[in-house]
C-alpha positions in Angstrom: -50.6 -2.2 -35.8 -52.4 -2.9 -32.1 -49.4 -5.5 -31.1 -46.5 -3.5 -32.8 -47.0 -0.6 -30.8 -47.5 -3.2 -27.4 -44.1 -5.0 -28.8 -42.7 -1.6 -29.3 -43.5 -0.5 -26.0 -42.4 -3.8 -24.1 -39.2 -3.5 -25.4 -38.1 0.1 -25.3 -40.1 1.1 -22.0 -37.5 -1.1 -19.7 -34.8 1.2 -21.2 -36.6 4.1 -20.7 -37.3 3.6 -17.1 -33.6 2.3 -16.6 -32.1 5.3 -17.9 -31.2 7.3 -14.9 -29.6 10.0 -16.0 -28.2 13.4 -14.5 -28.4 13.7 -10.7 -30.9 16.7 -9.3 -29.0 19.5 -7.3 -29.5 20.1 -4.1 -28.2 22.5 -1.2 -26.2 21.2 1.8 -28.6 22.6 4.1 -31.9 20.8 2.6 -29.7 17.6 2.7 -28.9 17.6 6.0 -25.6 19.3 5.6 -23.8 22.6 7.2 -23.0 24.6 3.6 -20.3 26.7 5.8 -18.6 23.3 7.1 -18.6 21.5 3.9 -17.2 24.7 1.8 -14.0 24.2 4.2 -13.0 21.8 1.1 -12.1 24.4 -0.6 -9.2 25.6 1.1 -7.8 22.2 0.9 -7.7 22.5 -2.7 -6.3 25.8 -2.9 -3.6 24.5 -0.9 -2.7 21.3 -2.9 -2.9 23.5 -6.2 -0.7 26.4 -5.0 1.7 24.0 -3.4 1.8 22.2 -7.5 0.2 19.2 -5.9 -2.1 19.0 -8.9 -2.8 21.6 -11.3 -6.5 21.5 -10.6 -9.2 19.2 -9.3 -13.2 18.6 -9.5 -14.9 17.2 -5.9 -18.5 16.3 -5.9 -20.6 15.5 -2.8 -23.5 13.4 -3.3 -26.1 13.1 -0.2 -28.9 10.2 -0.8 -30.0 11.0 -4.7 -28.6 14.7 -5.1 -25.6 16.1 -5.6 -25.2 19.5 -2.7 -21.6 20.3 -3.3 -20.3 20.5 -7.0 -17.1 22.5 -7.9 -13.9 22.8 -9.9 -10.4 24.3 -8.9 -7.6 25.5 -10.7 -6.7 24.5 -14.6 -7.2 21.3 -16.7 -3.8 21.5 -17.7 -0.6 23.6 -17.7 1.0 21.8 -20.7 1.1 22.4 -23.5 -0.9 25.5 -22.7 -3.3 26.6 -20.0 -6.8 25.2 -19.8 -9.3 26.3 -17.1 -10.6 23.2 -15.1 -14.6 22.9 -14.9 -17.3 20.6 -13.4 -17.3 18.9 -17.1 -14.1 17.8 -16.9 -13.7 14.2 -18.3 -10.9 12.4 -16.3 -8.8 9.3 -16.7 -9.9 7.1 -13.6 -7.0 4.7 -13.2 -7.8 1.9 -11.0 -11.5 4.0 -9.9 -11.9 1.6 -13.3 -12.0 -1.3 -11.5 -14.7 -0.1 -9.2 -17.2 1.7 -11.9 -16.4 -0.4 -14.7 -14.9 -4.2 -13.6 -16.7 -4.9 -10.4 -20.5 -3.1 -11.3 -20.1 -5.6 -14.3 -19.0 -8.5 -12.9 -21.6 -8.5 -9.4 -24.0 -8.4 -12.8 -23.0 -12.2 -13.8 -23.2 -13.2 -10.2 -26.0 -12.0 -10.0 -27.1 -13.5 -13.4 -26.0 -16.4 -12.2 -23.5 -16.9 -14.7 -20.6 -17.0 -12.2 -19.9 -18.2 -8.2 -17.1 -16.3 -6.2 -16.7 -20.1 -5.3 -15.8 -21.0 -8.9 -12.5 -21.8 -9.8 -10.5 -19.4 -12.1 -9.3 -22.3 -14.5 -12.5 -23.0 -15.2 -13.0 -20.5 -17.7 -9.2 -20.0 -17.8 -8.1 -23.3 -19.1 -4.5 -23.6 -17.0 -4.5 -21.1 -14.2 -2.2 -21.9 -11.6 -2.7 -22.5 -7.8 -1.0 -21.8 -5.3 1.5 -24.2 -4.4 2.8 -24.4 -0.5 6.6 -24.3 -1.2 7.2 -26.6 1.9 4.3 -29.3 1.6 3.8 -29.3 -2.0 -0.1 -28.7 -1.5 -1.8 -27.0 -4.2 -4.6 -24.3 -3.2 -7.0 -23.1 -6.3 -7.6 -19.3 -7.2 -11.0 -18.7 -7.3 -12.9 -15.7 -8.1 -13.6 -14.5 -4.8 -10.1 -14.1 -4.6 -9.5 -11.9 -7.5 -12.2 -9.3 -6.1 -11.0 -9.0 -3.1 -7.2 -8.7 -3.5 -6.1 -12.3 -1.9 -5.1 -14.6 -4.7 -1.6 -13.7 -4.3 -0.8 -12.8 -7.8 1.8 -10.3 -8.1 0.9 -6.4 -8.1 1.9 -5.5 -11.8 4.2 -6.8 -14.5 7.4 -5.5 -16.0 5.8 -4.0 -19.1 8.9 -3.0 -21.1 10.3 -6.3 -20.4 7.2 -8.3 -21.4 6.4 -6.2 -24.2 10.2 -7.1 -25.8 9.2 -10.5 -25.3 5.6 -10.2 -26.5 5.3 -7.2 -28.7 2.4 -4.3 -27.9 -1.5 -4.9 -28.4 -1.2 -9.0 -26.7 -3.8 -9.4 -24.4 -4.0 -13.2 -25.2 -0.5 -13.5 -24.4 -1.1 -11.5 -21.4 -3.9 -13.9 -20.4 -1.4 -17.0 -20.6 1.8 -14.8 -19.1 -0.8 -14.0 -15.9 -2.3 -18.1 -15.5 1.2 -19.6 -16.3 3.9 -17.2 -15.2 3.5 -14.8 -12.6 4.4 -15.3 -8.8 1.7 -16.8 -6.5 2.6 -15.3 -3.4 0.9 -16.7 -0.5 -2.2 -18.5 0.3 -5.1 -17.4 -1.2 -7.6 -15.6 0.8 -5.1 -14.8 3.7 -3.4 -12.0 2.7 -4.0 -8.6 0.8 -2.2 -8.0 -2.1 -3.3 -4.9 -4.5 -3.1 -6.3 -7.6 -3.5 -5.3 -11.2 -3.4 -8.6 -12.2 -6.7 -10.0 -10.4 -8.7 -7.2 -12.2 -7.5 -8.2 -16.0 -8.2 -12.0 -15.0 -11.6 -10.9 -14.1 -11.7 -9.0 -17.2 -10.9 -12.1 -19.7 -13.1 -14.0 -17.1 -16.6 -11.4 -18.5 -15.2 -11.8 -22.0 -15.8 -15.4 -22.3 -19.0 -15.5 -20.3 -20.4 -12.9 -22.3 -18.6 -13.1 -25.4 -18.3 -9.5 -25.2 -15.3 -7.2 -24.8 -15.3 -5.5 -21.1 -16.1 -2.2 -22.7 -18.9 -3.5 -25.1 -19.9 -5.3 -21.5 -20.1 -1.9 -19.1 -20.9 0.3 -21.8 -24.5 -1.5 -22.8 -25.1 -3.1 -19.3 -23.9 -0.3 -17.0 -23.3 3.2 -17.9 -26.1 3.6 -20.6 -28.6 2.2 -18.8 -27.7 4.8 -16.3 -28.2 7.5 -18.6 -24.1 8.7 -18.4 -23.1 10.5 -21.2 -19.5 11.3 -20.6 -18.1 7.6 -19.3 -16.9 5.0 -21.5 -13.5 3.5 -22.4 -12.5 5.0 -25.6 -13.1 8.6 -25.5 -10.9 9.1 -28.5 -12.6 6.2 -30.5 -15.7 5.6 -29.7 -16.1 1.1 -29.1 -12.3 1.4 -29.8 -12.9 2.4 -33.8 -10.6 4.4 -35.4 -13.1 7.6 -35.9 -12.0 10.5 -33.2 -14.7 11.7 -31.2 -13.5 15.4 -31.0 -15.9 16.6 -28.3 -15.2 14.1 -25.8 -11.2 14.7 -26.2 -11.6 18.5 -25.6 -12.8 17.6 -22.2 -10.5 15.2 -21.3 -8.5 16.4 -18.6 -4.2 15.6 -19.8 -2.4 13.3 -17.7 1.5 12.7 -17.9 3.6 14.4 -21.0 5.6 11.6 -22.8 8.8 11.5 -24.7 7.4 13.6 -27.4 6.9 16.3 -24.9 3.7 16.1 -25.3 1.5 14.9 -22.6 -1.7 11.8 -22.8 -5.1 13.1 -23.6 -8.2 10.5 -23.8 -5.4 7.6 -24.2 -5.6 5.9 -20.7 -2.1 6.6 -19.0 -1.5 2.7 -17.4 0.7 1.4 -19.1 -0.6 -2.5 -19.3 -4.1 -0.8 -20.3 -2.6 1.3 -23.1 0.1 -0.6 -24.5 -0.8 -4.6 -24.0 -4.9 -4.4 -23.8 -5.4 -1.3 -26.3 -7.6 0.9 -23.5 -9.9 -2.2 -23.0 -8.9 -3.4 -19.4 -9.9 -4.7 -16.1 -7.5 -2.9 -14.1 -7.8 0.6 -15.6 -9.5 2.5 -19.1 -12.2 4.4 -17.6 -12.9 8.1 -18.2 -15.5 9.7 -16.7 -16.7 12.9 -14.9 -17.9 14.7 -11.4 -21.4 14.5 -12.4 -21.8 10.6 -13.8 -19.5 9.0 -10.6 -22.3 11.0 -9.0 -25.0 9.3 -10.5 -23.0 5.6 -10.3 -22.7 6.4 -6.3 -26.4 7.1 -5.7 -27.0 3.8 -7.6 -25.1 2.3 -5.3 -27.1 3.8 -2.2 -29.9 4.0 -3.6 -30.3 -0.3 -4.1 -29.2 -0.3 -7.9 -31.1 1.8 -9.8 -31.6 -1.3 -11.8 -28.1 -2.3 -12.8 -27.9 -4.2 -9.2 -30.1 -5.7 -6.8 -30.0 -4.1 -3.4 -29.3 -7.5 -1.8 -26.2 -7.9 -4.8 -24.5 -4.6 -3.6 -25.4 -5.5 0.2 -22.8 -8.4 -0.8 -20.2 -5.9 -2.7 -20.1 -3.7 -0.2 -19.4 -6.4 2.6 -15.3 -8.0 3.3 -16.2 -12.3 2.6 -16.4 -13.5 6.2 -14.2 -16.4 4.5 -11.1 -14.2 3.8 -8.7 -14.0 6.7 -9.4 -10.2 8.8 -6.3 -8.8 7.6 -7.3 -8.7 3.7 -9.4 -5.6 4.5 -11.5 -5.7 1.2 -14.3 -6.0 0.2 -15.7 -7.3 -3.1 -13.7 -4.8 -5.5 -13.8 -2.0 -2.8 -11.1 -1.5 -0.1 -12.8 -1.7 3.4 -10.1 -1.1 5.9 -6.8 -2.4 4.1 -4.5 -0.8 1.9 -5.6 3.0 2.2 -7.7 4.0 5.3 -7.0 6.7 5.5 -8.5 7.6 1.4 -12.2 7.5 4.2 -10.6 10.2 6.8 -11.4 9.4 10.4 -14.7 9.8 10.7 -16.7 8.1 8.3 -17.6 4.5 9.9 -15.0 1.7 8.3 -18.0 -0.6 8.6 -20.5 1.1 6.7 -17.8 2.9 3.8 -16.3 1.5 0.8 -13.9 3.3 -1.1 -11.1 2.8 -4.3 -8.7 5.6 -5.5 -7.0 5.5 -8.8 -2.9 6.1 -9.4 -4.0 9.7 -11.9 -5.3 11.4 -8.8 -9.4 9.8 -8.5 -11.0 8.0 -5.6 -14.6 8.0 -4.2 -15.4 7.3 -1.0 -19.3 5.8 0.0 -20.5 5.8 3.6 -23.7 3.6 3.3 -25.2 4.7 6.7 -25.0 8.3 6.0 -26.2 8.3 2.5 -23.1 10.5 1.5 -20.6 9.8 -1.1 -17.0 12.3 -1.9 -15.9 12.0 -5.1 -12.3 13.8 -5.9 -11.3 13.9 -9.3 -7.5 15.5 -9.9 -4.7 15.1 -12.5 -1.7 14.2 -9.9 0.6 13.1 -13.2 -0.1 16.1 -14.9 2.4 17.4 -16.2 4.6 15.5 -14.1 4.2 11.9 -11.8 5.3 14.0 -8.4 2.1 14.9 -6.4 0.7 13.2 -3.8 -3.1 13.0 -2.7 -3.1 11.1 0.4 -3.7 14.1 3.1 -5.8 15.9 0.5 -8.6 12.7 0.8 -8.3 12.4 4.2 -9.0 15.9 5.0 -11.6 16.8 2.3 -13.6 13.3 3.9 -13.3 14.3 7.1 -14.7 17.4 6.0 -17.4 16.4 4.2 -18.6 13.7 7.5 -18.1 17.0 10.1 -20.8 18.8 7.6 -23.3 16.1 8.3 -26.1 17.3 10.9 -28.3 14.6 10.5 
């Protein structure tokens, strides 16, 4: 009985300790925060909501390992009737999925050492294709490093109407051959920046055959459950994409976008190569999660891991590959200083930040130096695709680094 309890306890007691959990509350002002500075967010909200923006939004303010600034604005939705938004608030991430979900699980088989951002992407996609140099004829190879930082040169996206006549709904093996064989190589690898949606589902069926596990099998067992998160995953209709409806996670799931029917998406992800080719499991998008577990996923982060990464690993995540060309601006699944800048406001150092947003209306942004992470949560395509967050980040960041007194 003696050894069953000790092989009891050796098993469960890792999990135990690696279950963070829910962040501890804390006030601005015993965080090194001024309260009155930082509540200035709130205006900017009221603004964006009464200007129809968005109908509502959630922002949390992490500082080291608490959260000091945790509140929702406006409704959850306006269609089809009126729902009151609150800190609870599941949300459809968008491309924040590549961040939480993609890249956390990926620096895990690097770390591993199951994968090399050296390696070449046809090695575990048999028939990827380089780049070829349309004057010379020479032939550069993709390799991973590539793929997380935006510099393979794939195109962005994919005509999905048009590749879904030719390949039917539900074909993420056909999409996996359509991306290695088909789609534009654009420049160079590793000299240029190009966001692409693409990079993140080759990294996706790249997991799935090192692991022999689906992405969200992958992140759900090795990522957000062993840091305690109760309301992130990838099916929050279906639980591991079954066809049972988990009713309590779909009442808080914020809507996005109203479809033909009128009616509008609710726990279905609202990309359209994530919900109609890959069936919610997907690199580039699929995520839903709320204020309070990003929280907890960006103090892992500064906090070296919380024991889903090394503190060295996400010393390398955080960091643009000194191999890439200046002007990619990325780092490994982050954006440093490339595409949108200005998602970190002016203040927060471009050196020490990372930061992603999402096409539904999310983004985080993480200042390493500080300690401080801003997390904005907001339906933009609800009802309607119209509004536009790009002022609301950078003033609600610049915000939140003018609150910092030490």
């Amino acid at each position: 009985m003696r050894k069953l309890m000790i092989l009891i306890a050796a098993v469960l007691l890792p999990l135990l300790l690696s279950a963070q959990g829910p962040l501890e509350t804390g006030t601005p002002e015993d965080n090194g925060m001024d309260g009155a500075k930082l509540s200035q967010v709130d205006r900017i909200f009221k603004e964006a909501i009464a200007e129809k923006a968005i109908p509502g939004a959630v922002i949390s303010v992490v500082r080291g390992d608490k959260i000091v600034y945790l509140k929702a604005y406006g409704n959850k939705s306006v269609v089809p009737s009126v729902k009151k938004m609150t800190t609870e608030t599941m949300f459809d991430l968008a491309s924040v999925s590549k961040c939480v979900g993609t890249t956390l699980s990926f620096m895990q088989l690097i770390e591993n050492g199951l994968v090399r951002l050296t390696d070449r992407v046809d090695m575990y996609i048999p028939g990827f294709k380089p780049w070829e140099d349309p004057e010379t004829g020479e032939k550069v190879d993709i390799i991973i490093r590539d793929l997380m930082t935006h510099s393979s040169g794939l195109d962005a996206y994919i005509g999905v109407d048009s590749y879904v006549a030719e390949f039917g709904e539900n074909t993420p093996d056909e999409l996996e051959t359509f991306i290695a064989t088909r789609v534009k190589r654009n420049f160079r690898p590793g000299t240029e920046c190009l966001y692409s949606c693409l990079n993140f589902i080759t990294l996706q069926r790249i997991l799935e055959r090192v692991t022999g596990e689906r992405l969200c099998d992958y992140a759900q067992s090795h990522v957000f459950d062993p840091l305690g998160l109760k309301h992130t995953c990838y099916f929050p209709l279906s639980p591991n994409g079954s066809k049972k409806t988990n009713k309590k996670l779909k009442e808080l799931c914020a809507p996005t976008e109203v479809q033909a029917d009128g009616k509008p998406l609710v726990g279905s992800v609202h990309d359209p190569i994530a919900r109609r080719i890959n069936s919610g499991n997907s690199g580039n998008a699929g995520v839903f999660s709320n204020a309070e577990d990003l929280s907890v996923i960006c103090a892992a982060i500064m906090n070296g891991g919380y024991g889903i990464l090394g503190p060295l690993t996400i010393d390398l995540m955080c960091k643009s590959p000194e191999q890439n060309d200046p002007i990619v601006g990325r780092a490994l699944g982050w954006d440093k200083d490339g595409m949108n800048p200005g998602t970190r406001g002016d203040i927060f150092d471009p050196e020490t930040s990372i930061w992603h947003t999402g096409y539904t209306g999310s983004s985080i942004v993480i200042d390493m130096k500080t300690q401080t992470a801003v997390i904005i949560l907001a339906n933009r395509v609800h009802p309607e695709d119209k509004g536009s967050l790009a002022s609301l980040r950078a003033k609600v960041a610049n915000i939140v680094a003018g609150a910092i007194v030490r």
